[in-house]
VOPAGU-2260 file (C-alpha; in pm, 1 decimal, decimal comma):
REM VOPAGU-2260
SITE   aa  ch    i         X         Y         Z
SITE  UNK   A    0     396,6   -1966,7     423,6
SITE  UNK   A    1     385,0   -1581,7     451,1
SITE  UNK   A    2      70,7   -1403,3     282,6
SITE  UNK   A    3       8,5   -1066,7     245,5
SITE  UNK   A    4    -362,0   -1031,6      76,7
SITE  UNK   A    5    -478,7    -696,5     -62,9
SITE  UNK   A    6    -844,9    -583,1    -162,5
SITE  UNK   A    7   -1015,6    -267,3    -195,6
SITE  UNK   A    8    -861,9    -163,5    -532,3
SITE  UNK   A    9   -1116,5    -120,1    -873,8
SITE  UNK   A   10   -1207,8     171,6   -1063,9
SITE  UNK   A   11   -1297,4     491,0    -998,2
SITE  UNK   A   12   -1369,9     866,1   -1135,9
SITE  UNK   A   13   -1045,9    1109,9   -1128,6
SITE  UNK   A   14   -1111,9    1296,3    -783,6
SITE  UNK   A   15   -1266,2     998,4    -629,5
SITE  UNK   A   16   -1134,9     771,7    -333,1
SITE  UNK   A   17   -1049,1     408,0    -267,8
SITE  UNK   A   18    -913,6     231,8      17,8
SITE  UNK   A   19    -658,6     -37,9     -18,9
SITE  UNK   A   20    -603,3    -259,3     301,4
SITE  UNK   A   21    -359,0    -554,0     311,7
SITE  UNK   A   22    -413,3    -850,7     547,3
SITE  UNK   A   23     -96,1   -1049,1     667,4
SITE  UNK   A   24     -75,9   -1409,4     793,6
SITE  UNK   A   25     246,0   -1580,5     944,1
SITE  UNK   A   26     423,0   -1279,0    1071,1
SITE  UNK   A   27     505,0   -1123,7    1362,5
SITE  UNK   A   28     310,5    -813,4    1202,9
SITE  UNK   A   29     443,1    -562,8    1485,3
SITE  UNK   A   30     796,9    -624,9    1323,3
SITE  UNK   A   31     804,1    -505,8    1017,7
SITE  UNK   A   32     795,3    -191,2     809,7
SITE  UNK   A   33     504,5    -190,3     574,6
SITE  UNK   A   34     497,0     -32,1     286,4
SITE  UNK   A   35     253,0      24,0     -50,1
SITE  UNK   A   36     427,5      43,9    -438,5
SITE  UNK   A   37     268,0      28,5    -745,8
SITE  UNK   A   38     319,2     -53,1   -1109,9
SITE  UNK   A   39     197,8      59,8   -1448,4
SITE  UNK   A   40     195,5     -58,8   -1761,1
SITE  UNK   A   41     563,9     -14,9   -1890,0
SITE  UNK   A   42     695,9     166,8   -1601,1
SITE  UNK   A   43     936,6      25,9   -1282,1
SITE  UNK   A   44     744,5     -42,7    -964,9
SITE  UNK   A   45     759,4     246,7    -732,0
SITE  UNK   A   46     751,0     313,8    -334,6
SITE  UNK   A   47     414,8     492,4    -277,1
SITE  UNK   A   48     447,9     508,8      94,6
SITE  UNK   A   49     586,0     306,0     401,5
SITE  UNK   A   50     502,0     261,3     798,3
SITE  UNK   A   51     786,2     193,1     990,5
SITE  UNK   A   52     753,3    -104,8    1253,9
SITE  UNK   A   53     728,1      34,1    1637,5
SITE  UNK   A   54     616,9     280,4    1891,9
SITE  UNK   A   55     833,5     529,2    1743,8
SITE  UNK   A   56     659,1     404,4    1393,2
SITE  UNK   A   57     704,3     704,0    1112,2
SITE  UNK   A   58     529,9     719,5     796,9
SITE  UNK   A   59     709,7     862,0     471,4
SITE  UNK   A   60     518,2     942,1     137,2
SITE  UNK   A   61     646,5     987,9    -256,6
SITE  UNK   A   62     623,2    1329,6    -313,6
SITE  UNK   A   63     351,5    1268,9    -615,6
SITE  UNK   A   64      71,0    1115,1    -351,4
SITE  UNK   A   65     204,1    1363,5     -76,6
SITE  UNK   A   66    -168,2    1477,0     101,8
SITE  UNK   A   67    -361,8    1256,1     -96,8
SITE  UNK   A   68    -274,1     940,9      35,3
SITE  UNK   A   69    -228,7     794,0     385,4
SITE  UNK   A   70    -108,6     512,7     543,8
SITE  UNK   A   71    -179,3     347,2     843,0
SITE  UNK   A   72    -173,7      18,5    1041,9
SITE  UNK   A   73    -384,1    -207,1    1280,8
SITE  UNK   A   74    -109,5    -433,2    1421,8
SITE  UNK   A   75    -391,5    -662,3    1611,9
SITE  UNK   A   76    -553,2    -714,1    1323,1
SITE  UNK   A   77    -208,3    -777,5    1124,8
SITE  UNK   A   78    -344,1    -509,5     857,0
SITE  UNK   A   79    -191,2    -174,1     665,5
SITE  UNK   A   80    -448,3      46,7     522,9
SITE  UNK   A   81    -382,2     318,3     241,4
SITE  UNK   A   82    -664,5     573,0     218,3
SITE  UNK   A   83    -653,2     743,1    -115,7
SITE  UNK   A   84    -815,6    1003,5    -217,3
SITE  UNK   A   85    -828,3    1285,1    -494,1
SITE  UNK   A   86    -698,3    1039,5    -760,2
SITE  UNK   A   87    -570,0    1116,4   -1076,3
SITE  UNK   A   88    -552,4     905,5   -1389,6
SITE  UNK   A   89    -202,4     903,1   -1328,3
SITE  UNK   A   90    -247,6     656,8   -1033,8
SITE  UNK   A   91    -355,7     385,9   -1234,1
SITE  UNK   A   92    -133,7      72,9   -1154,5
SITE  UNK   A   93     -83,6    -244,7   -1010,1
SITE  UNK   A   94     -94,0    -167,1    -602,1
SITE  UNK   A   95     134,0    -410,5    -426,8
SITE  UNK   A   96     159,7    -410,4     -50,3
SITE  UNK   A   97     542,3    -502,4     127,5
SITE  UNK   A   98     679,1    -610,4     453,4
SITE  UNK   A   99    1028,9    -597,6     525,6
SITE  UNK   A  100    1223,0    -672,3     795,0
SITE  UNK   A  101    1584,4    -709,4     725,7
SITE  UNK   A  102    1685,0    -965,2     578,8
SITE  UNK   A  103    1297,4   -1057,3     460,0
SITE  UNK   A  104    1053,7    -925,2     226,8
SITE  UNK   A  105     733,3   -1043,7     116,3
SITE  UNK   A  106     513,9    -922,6    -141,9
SITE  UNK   A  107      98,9    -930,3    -198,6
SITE  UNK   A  108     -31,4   -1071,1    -498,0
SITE  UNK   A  109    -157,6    -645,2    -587,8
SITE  UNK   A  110    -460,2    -530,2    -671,7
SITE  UNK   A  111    -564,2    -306,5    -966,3
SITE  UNK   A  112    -665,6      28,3    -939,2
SITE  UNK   A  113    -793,5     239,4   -1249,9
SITE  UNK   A  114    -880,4     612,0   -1262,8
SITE  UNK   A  115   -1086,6     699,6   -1547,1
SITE  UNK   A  116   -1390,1     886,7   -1657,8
């Protein structure tokens, strides 16, 4: 079956970096948008930022990690990337990465990331 398998979360000092990277298997990787979300405690998962499948691929942020974060993708190596830096304790959630390609979605297992002193 699908799998999408994230690493690189963990904690980290406000203004420090991490980056997530998400590893796919059993998909045509090429094909479909990408995309990061996360979750915190109590709150509604959230789009964080996406990579849209193609040459004419475009990238699109939430307006709260807007140059902090980036996104990018390796399609031979079947991976999206999210560099993160800057953070704030306010980024502490559940990281999940996506794939979609109308009319499938798949989701990662997440990975934790904590900002804290």
């Amino acid at each position: 079956q699908v799998q999408l398998v994230e690493s690189g979360g963990g904690l980290v000092q406000p203004g420090g970096s991490l980056r997530l990277s998400c590893t796919a298997s059993k998909i045509i990787f090429g094909w479909y948008d990408m995309a990061w979300f996360r979750q915190a405690p109590g709150k509604e998962r959230e789009l964080v930022a996406n990579s849209t499948s193609g040459s004419a691929g475009t990238t699109n942020y939430a307006d709260f990690v807007k140059g902090r974060f980036t996104i990018s993708r390796d399609n031979a190596k079947r991976t999206v990337f999210m560099q993160m830096n800057n953070l704030e304790p306010e980024d502490t959630a559940v990281y999940y990465c996506n794939a979609h390609r109308t009319p499938q979605q798949f989701w990662g297992q997440g990975t934790q990331v904590t900002v804290s002193s």
